[in-house]
C-alpha positions in Angstrom: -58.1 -93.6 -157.0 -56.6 -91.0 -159.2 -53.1 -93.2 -159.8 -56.5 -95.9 -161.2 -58.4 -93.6 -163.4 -54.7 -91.8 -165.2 -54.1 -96.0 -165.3 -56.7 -96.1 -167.4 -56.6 -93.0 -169.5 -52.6 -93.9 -170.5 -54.0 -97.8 -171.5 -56.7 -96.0 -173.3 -54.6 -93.3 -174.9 -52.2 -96.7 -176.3 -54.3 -98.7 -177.8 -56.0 -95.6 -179.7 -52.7 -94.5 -180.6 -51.9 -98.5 -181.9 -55.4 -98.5 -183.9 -54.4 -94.8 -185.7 -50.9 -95.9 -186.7 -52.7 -99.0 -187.5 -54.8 -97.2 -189.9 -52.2 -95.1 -191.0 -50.4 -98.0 -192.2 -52.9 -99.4 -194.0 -53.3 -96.0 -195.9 -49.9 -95.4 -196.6 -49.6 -98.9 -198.0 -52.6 -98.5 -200.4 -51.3 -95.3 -201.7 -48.0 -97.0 -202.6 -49.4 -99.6 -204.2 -51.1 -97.3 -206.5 -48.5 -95.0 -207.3 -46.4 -98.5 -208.4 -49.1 -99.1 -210.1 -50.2 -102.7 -208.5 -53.3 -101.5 -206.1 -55.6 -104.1 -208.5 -53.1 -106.9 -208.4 -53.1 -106.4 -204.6 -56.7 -106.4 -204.5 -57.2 -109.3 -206.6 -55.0 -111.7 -204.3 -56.0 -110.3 -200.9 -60.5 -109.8 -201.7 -60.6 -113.8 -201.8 -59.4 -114.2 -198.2 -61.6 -111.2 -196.9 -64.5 -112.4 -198.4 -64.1 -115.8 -196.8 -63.3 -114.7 -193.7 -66.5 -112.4 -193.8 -68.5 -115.5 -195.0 -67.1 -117.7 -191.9 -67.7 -114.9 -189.1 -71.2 -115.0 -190.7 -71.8 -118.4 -190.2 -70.5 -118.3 -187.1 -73.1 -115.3 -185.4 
């Protein structure tokens, strides 16, 4: 039972770690965009598709 539950805690412990560096990314990324100066330009080509996705999911529920 204890070999199930540490099982568990080491999948759980992963795929928080994955969704941190995840975020982390996503961060880092944002930041470098602004320092170079093209955050808006980045927004501008990538708000489109996140809007339509939103609309779809939605529909969808």
């Amino acid at each position: 039972m204890g070999e199930v539950v540490q099982f568990m805690l080491l999948r759980f412990a992963i795929i928080g770690g994955g969704v941190l560096l995840l975020v982390l990314l996503v961060g880092v990324l944002a930041i470098a965009l602004k320092k170079a100066g093209r955050y808006d330009q980045a927004k501008r080509f990538v708000e489109p598709m996140v809007r339509d996705r939103l609309d779809k999911r939605r529909k969808r529920d």
